[in-house]
KOLBA-719519 format. One record per residue: residue number from 1; residue in one letter; y, z, x of N, C-alpha, C in turn. Coordinates in nm, 3 decimals. Each point is the difference from the previous one (the first is absolute). Example, Ala and Ser with C-alpha at 12.3 -4.5 7.8 and 13.67 -1.06 7.14 Angstrom:
2
n=1 res=A n_y=-0.569 n_z=0.780 n_x=1.319 ca_y=0.119 ca_z=0.000 ca_x=-0.089 c_y=0.120 c_z=0.000 c_x=0.090;
n=2 res=S n_y=0.105 n_z=-0.072 n_x=-0.035 ca_y=0.119 ca_z=0.006 ca_x=0.082 c_y=0.109 c_z=0.073 c_x=-0.077;
***
This chain:
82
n=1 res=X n_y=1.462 n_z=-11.905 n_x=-5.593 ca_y=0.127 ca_z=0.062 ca_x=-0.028 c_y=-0.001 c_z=0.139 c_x=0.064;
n=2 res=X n_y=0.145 n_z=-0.008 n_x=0.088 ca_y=-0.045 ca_z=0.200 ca_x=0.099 c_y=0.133 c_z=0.042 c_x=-0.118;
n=3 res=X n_y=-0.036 n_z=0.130 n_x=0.046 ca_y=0.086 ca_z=0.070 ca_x=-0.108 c_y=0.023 c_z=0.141 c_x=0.162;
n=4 res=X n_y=0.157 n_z=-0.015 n_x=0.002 ca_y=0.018 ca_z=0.191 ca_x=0.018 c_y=0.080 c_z=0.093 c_x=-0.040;
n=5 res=X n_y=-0.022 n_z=0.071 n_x=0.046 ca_y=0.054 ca_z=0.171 ca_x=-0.050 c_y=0.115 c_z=0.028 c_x=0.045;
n=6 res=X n_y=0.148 n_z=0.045 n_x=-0.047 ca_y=0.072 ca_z=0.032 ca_x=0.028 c_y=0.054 c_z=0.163 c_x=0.016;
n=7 res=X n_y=0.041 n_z=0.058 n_x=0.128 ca_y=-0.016 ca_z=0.139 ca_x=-0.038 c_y=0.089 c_z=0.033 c_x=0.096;
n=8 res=X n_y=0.109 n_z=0.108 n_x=-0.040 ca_y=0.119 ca_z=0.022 ca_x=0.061 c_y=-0.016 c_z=0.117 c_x=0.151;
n=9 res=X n_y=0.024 n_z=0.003 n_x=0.049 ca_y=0.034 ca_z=0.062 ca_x=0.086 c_y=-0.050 c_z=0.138 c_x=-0.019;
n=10 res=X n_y=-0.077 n_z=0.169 n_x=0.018 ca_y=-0.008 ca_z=0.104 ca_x=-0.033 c_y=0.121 c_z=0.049 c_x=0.008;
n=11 res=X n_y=0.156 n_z=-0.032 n_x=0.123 ca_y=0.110 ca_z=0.053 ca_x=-0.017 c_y=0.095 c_z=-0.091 c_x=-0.124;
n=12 res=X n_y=0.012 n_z=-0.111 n_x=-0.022 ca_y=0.069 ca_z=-0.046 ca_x=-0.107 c_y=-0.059 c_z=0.077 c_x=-0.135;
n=13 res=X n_y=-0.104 n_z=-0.002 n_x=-0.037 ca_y=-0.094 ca_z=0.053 ca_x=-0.115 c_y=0.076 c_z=0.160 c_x=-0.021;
n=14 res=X n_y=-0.038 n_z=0.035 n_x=0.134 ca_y=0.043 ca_z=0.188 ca_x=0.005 c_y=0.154 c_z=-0.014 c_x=-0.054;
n=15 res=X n_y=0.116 n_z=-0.091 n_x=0.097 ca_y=0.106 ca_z=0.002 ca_x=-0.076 c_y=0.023 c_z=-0.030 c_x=-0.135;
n=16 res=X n_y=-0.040 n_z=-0.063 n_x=-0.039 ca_y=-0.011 ca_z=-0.049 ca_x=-0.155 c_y=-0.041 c_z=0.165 c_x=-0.119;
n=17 res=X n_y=-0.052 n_z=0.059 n_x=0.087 ca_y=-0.097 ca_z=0.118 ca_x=-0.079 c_y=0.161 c_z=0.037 c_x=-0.026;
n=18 res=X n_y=0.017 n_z=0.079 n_x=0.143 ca_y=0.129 ca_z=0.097 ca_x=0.052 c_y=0.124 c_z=-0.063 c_x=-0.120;
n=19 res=X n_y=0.043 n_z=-0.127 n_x=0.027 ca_y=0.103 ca_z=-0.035 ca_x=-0.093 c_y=-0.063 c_z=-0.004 c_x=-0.165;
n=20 res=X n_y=-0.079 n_z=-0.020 n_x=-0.014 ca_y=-0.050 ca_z=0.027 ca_x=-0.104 c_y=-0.032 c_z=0.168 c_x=-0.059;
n=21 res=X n_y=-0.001 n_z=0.113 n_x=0.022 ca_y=0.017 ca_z=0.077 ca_x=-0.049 c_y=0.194 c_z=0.032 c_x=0.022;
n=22 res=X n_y=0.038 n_z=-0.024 n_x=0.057 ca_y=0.210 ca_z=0.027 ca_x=0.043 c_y=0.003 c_z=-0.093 c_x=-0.111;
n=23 res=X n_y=-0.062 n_z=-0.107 n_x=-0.052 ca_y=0.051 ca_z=-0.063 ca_x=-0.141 c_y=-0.038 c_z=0.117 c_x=-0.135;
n=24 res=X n_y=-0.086 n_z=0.016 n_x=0.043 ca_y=-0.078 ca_z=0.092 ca_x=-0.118 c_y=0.087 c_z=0.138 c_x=-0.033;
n=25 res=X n_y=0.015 n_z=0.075 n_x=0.117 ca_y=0.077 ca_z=0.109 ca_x=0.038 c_y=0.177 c_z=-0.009 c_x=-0.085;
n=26 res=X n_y=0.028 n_z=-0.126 n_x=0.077 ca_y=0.135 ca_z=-0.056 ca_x=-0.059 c_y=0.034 c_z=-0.057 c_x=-0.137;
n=27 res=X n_y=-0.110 n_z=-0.046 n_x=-0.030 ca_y=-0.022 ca_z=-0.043 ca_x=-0.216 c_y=0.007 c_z=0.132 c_x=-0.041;
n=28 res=X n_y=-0.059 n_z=0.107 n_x=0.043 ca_y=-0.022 ca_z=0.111 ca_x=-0.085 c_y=0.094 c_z=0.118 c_x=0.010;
n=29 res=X n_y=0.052 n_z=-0.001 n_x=0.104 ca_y=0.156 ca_z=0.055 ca_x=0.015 c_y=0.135 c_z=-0.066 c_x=-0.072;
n=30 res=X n_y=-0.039 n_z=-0.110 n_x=0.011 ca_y=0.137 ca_z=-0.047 ca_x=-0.025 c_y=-0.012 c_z=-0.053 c_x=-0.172;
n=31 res=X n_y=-0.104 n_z=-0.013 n_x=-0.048 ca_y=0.009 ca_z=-0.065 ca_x=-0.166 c_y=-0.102 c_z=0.082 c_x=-0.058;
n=32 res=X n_y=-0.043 n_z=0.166 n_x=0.053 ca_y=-0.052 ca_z=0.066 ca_x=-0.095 c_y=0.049 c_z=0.050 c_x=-0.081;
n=33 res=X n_y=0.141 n_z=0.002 n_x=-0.048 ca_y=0.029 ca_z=0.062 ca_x=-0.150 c_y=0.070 c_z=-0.108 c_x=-0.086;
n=34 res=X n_y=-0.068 n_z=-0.130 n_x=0.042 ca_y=0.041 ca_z=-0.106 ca_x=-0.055 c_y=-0.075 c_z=0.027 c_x=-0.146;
n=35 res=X n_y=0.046 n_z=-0.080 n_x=-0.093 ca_y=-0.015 ca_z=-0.051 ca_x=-0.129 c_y=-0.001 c_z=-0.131 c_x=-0.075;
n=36 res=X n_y=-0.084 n_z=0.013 n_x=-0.082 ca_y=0.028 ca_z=-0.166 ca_x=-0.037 c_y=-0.063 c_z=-0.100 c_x=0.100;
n=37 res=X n_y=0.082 n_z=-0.122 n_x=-0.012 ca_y=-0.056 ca_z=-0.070 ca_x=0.088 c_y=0.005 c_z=0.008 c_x=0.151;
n=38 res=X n_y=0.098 n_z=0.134 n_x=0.066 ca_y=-0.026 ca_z=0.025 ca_x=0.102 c_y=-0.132 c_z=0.083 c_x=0.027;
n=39 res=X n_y=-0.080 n_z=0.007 n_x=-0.113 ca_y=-0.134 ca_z=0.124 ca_x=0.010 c_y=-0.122 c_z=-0.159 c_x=0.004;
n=40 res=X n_y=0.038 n_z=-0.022 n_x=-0.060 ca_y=-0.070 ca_z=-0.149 ca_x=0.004 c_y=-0.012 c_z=-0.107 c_x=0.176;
n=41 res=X n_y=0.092 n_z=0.040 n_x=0.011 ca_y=0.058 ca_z=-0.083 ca_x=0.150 c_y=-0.081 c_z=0.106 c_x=0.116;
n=42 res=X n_y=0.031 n_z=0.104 n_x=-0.044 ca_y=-0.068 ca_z=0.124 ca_x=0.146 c_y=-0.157 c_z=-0.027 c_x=-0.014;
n=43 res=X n_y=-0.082 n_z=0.012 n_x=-0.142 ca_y=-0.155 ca_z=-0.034 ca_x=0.015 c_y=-0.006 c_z=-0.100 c_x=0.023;
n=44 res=X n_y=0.077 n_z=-0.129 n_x=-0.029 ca_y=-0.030 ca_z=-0.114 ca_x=0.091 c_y=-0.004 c_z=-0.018 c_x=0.148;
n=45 res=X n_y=0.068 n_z=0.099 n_x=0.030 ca_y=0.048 ca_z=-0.019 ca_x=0.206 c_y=-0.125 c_z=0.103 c_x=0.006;
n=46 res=X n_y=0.002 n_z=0.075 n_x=-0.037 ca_y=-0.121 ca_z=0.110 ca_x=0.047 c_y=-0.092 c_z=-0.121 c_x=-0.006;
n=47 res=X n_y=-0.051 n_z=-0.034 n_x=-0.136 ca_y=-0.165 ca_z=-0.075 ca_x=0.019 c_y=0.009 c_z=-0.139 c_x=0.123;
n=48 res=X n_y=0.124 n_z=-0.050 n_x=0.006 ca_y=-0.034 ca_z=-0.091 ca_x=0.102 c_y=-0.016 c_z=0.079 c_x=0.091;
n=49 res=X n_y=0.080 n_z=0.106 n_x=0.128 ca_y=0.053 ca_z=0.039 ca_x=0.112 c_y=-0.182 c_z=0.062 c_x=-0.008;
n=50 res=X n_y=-0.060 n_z=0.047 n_x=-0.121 ca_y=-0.158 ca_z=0.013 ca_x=0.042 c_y=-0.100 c_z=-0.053 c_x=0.006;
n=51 res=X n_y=0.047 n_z=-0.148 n_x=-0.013 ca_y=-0.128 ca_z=-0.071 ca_x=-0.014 c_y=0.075 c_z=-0.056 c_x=0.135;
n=52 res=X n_y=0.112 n_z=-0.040 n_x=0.072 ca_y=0.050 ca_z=-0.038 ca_x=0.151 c_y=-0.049 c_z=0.087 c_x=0.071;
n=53 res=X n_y=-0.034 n_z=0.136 n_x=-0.003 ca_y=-0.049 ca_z=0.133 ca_x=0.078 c_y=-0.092 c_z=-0.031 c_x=0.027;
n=54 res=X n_y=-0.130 n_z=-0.023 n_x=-0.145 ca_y=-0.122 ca_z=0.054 ca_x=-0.001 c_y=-0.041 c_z=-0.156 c_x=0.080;
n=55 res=X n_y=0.051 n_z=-0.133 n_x=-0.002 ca_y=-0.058 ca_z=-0.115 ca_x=0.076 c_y=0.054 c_z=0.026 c_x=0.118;
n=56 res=X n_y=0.117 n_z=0.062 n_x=0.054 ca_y=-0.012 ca_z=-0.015 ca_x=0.160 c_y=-0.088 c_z=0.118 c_x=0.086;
n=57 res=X n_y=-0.012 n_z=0.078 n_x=-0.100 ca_y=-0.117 ca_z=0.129 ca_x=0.002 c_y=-0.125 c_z=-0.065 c_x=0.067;
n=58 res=X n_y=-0.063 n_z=-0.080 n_x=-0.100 ca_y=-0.109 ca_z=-0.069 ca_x=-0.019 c_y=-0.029 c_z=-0.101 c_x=0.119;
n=59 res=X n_y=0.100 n_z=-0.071 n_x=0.026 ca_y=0.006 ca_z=-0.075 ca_x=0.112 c_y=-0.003 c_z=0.036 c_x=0.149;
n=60 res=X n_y=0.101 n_z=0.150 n_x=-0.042 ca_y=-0.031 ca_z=0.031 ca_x=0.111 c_y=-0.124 c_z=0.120 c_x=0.125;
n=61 res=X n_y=-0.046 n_z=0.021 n_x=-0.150 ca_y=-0.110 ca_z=0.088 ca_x=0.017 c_y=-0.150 c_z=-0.025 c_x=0.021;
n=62 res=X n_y=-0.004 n_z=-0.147 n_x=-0.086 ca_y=-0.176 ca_z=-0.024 ca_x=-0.095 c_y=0.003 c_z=-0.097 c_x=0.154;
n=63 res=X n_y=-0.143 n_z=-0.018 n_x=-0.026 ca_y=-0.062 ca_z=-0.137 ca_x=0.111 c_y=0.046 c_z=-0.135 c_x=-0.046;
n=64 res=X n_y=-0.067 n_z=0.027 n_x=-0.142 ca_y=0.040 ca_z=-0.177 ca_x=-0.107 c_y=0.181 c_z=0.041 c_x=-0.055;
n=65 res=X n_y=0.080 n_z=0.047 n_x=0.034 ca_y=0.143 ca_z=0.036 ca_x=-0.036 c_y=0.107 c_z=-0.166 c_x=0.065;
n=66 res=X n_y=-0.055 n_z=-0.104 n_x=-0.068 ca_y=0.057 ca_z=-0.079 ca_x=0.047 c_y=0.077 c_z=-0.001 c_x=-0.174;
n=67 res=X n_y=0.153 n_z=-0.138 n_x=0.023 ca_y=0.081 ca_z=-0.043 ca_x=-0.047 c_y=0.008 c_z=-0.122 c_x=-0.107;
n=68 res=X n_y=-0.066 n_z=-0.074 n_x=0.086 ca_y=-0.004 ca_z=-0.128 ca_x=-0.023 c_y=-0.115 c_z=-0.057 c_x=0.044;
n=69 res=X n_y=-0.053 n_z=-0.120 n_x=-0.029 ca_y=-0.104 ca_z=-0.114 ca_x=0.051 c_y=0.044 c_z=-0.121 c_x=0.022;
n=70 res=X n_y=0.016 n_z=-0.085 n_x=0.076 ca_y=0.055 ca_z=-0.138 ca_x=0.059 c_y=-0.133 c_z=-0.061 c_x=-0.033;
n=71 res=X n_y=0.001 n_z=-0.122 n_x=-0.046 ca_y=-0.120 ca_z=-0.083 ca_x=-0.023 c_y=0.041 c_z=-0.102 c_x=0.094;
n=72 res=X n_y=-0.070 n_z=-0.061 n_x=0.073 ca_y=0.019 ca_z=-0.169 ca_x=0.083 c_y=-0.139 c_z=-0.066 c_x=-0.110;
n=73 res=X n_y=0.065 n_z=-0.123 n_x=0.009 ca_y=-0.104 ca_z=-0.097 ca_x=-0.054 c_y=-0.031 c_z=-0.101 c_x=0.115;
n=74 res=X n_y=-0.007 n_z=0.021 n_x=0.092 ca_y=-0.011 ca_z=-0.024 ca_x=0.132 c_y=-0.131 c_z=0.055 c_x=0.047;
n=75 res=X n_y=-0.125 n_z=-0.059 n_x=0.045 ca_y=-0.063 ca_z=0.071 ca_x=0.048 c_y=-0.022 c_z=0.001 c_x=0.136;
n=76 res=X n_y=0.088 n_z=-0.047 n_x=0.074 ca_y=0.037 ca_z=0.041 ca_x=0.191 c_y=0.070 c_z=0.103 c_x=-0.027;
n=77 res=X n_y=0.079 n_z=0.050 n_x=-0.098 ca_y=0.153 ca_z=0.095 ca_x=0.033 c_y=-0.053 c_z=0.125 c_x=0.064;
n=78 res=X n_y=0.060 n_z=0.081 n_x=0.060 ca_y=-0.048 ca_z=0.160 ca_x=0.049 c_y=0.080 c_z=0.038 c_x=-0.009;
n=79 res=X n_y=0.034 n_z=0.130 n_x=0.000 ca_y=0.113 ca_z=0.118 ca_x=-0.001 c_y=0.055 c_z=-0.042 c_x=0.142;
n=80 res=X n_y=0.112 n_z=0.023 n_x=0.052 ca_y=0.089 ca_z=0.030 ca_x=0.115 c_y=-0.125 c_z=0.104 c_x=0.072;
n=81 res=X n_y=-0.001 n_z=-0.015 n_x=0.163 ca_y=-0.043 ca_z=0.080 ca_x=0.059 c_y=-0.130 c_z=-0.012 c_x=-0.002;
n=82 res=X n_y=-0.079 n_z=-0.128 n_x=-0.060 ca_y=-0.121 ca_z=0.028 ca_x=-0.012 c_y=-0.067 c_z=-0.092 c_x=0.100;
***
């Protein structure tokens, strides 16, 4: 069974960062004097928009910063290009 690594691009990753803080930037401008369940709704977009940051961060920075793993149960299969 081959198994591989999926891992985006260093410029898709970097964009992902970039739009990912303009989300962050934009939650906190626009629903910081929220209340209620709009105060509820802004720590929700914050904690996702940082855990979307901190993985395209990761991906696009680390050596092992992959995504995903594809398994074949195939044992001829190879990656494309190989």
């Amino acid at each position: 069974m081959n198994s591989f690594r999926y891992r985006p691009s260093k410029p898709a990753a970097v964009l992902g960062i970039v739009v990912g803080v303009g989300m962050l930037v934009f939650g906190i401008t626009q629903f910081g004097n929220a209340s209620g369940g709009g105060l509820a709704f802004l720590v929700f977009w914050c904690v996702m928009v940082v855990a979307i940051t901190a993985l395209n961060t990761w991906a696009a920075f680390s050596e092992r910063g992959s995504l995903g793993t594809f398994v074949s149960d195939r044992d001829d299969a190879a990656p494309p290009g190989r």
